[in-house]
C-alpha positions in Angstrom: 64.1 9.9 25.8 61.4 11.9 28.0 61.2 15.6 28.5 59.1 17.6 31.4 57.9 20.6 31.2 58.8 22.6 35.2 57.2 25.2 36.8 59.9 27.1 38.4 59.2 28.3 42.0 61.7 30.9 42.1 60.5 33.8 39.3 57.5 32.0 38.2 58.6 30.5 34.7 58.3 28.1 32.6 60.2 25.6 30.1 61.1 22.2 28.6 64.2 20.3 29.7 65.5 16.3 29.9 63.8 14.5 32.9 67.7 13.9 33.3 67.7 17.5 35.0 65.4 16.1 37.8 67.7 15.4 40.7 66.6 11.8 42.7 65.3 10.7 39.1 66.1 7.0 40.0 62.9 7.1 42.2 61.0 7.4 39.3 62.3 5.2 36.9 59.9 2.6 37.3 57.2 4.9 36.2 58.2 9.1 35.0 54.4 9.9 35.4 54.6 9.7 39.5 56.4 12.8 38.8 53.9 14.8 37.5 52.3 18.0 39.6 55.6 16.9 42.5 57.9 19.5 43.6 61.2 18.1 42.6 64.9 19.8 42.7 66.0 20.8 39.1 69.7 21.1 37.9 69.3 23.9 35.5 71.9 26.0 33.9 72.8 29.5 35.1 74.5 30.8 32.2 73.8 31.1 28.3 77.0 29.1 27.9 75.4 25.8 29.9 79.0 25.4 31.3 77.6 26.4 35.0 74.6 24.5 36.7 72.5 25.7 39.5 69.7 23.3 42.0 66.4 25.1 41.4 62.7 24.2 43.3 60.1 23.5 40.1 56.9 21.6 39.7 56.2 18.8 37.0 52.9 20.2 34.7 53.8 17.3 32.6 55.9 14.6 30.5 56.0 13.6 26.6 58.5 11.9 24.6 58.0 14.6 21.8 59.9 17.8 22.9 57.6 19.5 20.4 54.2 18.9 22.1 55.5 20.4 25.5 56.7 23.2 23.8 53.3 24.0 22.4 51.8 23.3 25.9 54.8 26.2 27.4 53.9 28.5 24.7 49.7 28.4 25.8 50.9 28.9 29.6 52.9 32.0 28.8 49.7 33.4 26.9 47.5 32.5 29.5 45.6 29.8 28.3 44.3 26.4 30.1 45.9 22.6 29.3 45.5 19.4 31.2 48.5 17.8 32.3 49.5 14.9 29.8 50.7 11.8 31.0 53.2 9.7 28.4 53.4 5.9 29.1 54.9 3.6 26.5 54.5 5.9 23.8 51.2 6.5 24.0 49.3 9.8 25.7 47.1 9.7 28.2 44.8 12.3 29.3 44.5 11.7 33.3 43.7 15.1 35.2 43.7 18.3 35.0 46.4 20.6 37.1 45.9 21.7 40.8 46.4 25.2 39.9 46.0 27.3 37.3 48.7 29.5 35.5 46.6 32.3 34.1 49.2 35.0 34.3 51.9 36.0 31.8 55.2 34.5 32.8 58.5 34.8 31.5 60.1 31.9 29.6 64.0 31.4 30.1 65.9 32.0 26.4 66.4 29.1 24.2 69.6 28.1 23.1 69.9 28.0 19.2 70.6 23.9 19.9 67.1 23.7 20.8 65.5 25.3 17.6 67.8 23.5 15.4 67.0 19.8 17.3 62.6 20.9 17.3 62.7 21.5 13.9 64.7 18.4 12.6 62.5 16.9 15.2 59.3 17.9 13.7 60.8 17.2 10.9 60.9 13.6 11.2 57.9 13.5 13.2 55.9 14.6 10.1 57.9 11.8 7.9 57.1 8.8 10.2 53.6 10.3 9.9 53.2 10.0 6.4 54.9 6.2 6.5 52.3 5.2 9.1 49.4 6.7 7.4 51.0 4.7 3.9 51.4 1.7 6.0 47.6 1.9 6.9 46.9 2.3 3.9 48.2 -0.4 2.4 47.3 -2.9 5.3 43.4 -1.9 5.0 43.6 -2.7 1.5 45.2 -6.4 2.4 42.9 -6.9 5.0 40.0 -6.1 2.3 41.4 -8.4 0.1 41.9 -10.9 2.7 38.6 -11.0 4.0 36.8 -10.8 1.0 39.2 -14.2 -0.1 37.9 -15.6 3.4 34.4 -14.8 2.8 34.4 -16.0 -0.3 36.4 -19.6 0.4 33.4 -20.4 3.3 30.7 -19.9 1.0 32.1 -22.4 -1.1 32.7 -24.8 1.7 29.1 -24.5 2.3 27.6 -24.7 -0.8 30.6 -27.5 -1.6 29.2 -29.4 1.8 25.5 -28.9 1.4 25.3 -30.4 -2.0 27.4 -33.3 -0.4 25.1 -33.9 2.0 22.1 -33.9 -0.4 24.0 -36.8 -2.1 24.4 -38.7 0.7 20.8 -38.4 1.7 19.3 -39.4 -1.5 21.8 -42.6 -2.0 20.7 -43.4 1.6 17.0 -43.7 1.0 15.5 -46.6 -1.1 12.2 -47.7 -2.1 11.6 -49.6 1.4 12.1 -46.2 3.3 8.4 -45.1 3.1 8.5 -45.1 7.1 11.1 -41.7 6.7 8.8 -39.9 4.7 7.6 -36.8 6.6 4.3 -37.3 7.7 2.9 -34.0 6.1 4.1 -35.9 2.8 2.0 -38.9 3.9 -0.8 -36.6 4.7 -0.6 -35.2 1.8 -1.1 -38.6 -0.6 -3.5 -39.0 1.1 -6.0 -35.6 0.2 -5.0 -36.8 -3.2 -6.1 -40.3 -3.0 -9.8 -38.8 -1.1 -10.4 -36.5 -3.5 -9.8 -38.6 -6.4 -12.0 -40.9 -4.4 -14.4 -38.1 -4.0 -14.5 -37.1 -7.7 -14.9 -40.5 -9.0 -17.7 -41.1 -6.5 -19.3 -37.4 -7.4 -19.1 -39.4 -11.2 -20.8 -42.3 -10.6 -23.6 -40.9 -9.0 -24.3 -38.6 -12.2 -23.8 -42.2 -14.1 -26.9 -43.6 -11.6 -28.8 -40.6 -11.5 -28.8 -40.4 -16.1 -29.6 -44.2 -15.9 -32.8 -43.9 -14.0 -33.8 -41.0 -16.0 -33.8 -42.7 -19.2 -35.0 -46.2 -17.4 -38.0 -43.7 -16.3 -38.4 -42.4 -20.0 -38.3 -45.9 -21.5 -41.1 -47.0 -18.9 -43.2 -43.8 -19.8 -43.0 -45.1 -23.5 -43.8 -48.1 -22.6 -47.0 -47.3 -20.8 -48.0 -44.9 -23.9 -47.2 -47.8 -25.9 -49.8 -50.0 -24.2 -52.1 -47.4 -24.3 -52.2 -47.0 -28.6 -54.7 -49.5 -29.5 -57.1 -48.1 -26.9 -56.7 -45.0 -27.9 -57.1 -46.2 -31.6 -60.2 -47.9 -31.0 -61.8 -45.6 -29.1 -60.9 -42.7 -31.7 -62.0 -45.0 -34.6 -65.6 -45.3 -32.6 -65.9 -41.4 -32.3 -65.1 -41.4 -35.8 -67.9 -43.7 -37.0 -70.4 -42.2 -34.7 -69.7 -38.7 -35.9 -70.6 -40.0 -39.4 -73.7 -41.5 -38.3 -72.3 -45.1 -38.8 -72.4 -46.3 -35.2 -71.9 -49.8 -34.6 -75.6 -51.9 -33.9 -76.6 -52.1 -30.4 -77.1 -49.5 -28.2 -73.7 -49.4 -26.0 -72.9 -46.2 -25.4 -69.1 -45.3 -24.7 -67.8 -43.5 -21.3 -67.3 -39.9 -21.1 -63.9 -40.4 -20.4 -63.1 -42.3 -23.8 -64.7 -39.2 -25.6 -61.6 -37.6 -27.8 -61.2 -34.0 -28.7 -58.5 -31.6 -30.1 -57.0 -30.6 -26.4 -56.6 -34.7 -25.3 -53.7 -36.4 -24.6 -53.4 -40.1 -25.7 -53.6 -41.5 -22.3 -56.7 -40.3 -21.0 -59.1 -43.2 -21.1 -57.9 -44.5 -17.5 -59.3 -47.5 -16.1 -61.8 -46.6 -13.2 -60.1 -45.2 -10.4 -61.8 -47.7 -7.8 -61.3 -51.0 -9.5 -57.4 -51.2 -8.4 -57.9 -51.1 -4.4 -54.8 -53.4 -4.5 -52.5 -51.5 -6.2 -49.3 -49.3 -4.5 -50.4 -45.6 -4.4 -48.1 -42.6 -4.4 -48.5 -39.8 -2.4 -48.9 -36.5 -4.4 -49.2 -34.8 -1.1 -50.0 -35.6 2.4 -53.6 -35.7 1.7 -53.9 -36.8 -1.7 -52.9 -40.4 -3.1 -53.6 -41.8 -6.7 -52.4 -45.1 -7.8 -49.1 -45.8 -9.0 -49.7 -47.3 -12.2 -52.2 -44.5 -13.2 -49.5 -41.7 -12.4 -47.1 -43.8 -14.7 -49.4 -43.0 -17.8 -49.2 -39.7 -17.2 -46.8 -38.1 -19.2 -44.2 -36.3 -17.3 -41.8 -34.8 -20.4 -43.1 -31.3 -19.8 -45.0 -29.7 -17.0 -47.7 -28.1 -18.4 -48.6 -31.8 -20.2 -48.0 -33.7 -16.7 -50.3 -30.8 -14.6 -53.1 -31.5 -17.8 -53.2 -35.3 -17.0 -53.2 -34.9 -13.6 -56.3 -33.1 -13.4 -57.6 -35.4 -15.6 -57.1 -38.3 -13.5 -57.8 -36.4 -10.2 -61.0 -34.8 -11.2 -62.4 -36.2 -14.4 -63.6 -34.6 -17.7 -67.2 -34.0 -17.1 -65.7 -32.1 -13.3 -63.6 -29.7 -15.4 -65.9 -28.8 -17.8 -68.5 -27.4 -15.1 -66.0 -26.3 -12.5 -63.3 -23.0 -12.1 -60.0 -22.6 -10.4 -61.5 -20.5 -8.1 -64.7 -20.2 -8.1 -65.2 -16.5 -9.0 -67.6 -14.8 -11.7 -66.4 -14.8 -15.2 -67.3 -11.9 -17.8 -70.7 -12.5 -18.2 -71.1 -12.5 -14.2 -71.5 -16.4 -13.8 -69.7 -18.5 -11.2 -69.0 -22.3 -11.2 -67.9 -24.1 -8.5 -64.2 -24.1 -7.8 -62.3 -27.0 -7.9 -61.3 -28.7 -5.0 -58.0 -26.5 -3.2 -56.4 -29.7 -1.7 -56.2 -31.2 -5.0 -55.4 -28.0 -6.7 -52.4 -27.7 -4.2 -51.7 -31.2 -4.4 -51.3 -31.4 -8.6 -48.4 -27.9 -7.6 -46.8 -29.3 -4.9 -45.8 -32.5 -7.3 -45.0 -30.4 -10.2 -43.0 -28.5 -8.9 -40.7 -31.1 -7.2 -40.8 -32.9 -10.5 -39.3 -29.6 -12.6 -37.6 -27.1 -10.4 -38.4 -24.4 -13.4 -41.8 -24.6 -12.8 -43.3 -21.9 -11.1 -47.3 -22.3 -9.1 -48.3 -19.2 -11.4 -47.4 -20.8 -14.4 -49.2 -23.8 -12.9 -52.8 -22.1 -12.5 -52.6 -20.6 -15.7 -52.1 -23.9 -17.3 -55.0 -25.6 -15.2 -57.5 -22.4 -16.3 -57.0 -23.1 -19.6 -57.6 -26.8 -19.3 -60.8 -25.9 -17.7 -61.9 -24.1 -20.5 -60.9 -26.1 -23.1 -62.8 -28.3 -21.2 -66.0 -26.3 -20.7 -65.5 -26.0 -24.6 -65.5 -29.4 -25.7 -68.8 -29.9 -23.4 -70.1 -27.3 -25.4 -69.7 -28.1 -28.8 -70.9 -32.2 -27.6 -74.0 -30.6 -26.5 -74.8 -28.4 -29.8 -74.2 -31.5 -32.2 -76.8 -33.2 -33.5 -77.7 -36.7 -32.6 -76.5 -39.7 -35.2 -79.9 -41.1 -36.7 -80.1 -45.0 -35.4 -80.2 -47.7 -37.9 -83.6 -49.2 -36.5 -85.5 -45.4 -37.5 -84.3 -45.2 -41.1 
């Protein structure tokens, strides 16, 4: 059932009836809120009794199913205050517009019948009960519709986890040993960075393999060459030996001054003229000195300071490195010998060096000073000995 609150035109007031009261009422059946803010004739009661009806001029403020809502909105009229006209369709309220005039002044309201306070209240009544059962209801449905969803949720991710793991079984039953075509090629790719760098690290091994073999083929040659060397070295020792105890040999052969021993020689020192070999390789020991291959074999190349001594040797001779300096400057007693020869010099640091990467060109002159003096020493105690009486003048 609808009600309306009218606006009467006659003394101004205000109140709630049936939208039966509207006279030509069929004209709005379709829809009751056309009838809202019209002028429409009222059949109203005249009397306290109801029994007598009179045709009154009112206007429409609004319509509501609950008789109780458009009370309220009569009771904020007659105190002055401001609504918005309330348009009931279905049920539901709508708010649309607000009025074309507004009632700020007091107006009289009409008496209510005791009918009217006894319906509102058992009205509100069960107003407030259906309120509680819907408010139960939605309760009660949000907690299905939890549990419902949550059921939902969890049933898919079980199909999905239930068909993923199918899936991976199908694959792997599909592929066989001949599908090596259907591997990825970042897969392939990858093999293949394994494969070079085992390559690589087996090649890396093998050239440490080469590189230890030729060391020690060197170091067996070296030995070899020393061992060639012995019985010179023996016979020419056992000579200096007889001759410093005045029993030299008859005849008057004198030996070379490069076969003469002392305590700073290495074994290999009494080399073969330099210029009897024209036919021999050379080796470069830089780009202006060359000596000849076999001769740089004997020299002993274990240690650096060793390999520098028997390359001076070779280079410059004995009797040339007992008269000569490294430099050429004055010594203590302010006396100068003639420097040795700087291409050599550089010559004899450049191969050393190349030869042993520890070895340093300072540590390289210091080694070749004292070979010069030990040099210059030797020449010095040759000269104060005495000479060997000869057999002929005893």
């Amino acid at each position: 059932m609808k009600y309306a609150l009218f606006e009467f035109t006659e003394d101004d007031s205000v109140e709630v009836g049936d939208v039966s009261c509207i006279q030509d009422i069929d004209k709005y059946e379709k829809d009751l809120n056309d009838v809202v803010n019209k002028n429409v004739m009222v059949k109203w009661p005249t009397s306290t009794s109801g029994t007598k009806f009179g045709s009154y001029e009112a206007t429409v403020v609004a319509v509501n199913d609950s008789k109780l809502k458009l009370i309220d909105k009569r009771n904020k009229l007659v105190k002055g205050e401001s609504i918005v006209t309330d348009i009931e369709s279905a049920g539901r309220e709508k708010r649309k517009k607000y009025p074309s005039t507004r009632i700020t002044s007091m107006r009289r309201v009409s008496s209510i019948s005791s009918s009217d306070s006894e319906s509102e209240s058992s009205e509100e009544e069960t107003t407030q009960k259906a309120k509680k059962k819907r408010n139960a209801n939605n309760v009660t449905d949000k907690k299905n519709n939890m549990s419902v969803q949550q059921g939902t949720s969890l049933a898919r991710e079980l199909r999905q986890q239930l068909q993923t793991k199918s899936n991976e079984i199908e694959q792997a039953a599909e592929m066989s040993s001949d599908d090596r075509d259907n591997i990825p090629a970042t897969a392939r790719l990858q093999d293949e960075m394994a494969k070079n760098r085992e390559q690589q690290q087996s090649i890396a091994h093998l050239k440490i393999q080469i590189k230890k073999e030729r060391d020690e083929k060197e170091r067996l040659r070296s030995q070899l060459l020393f061992l060639e060397g012995v019985p010179d070295f023996i016979k020419t020792f056992k000579h200096f030996i007889g001759e410093m105890k005045g029993n030299r040999p008859k005849g008057n052969r004198k030996l070379p001054a490069a076969e003469v021993a002392s305590d700073v020689v290495v074994v290999h020192e009494a080399f073969p003229p330099v210029d009897h070999e024209q036919d021999e390789e050379e080796v470069e020991l830089s780009s202006n000195v060359q000596v000849k291959k076999k001769l740089l074999l004997r020299c002993n190349s274990s240690d650096p300071r060793k390999l520098t001594s028997d390359l001076m040797v070779l280079l410059f001779g004995r009797e040339v490195l007992a008269s000569h300096s490294l430099t050429g400057g004055k010594n203590t007693k302010g006396f100068a010998k003639p420097a040795l020869s700087k291409t050599k010099v550089e010559a004899i640091i450049a191969y050393v060096t190349t030869k042993f990467q520890d070895a340093t060109p300072d540590m390289l002159k210091l080694v070749m000073t004292n070979k010069l003096s030990n040099e210059s020493k030797l020449q010095r105690r040759k000269e104060v000995a005495p000479a060997p009486a000869h057999p002929d003048q005893e």
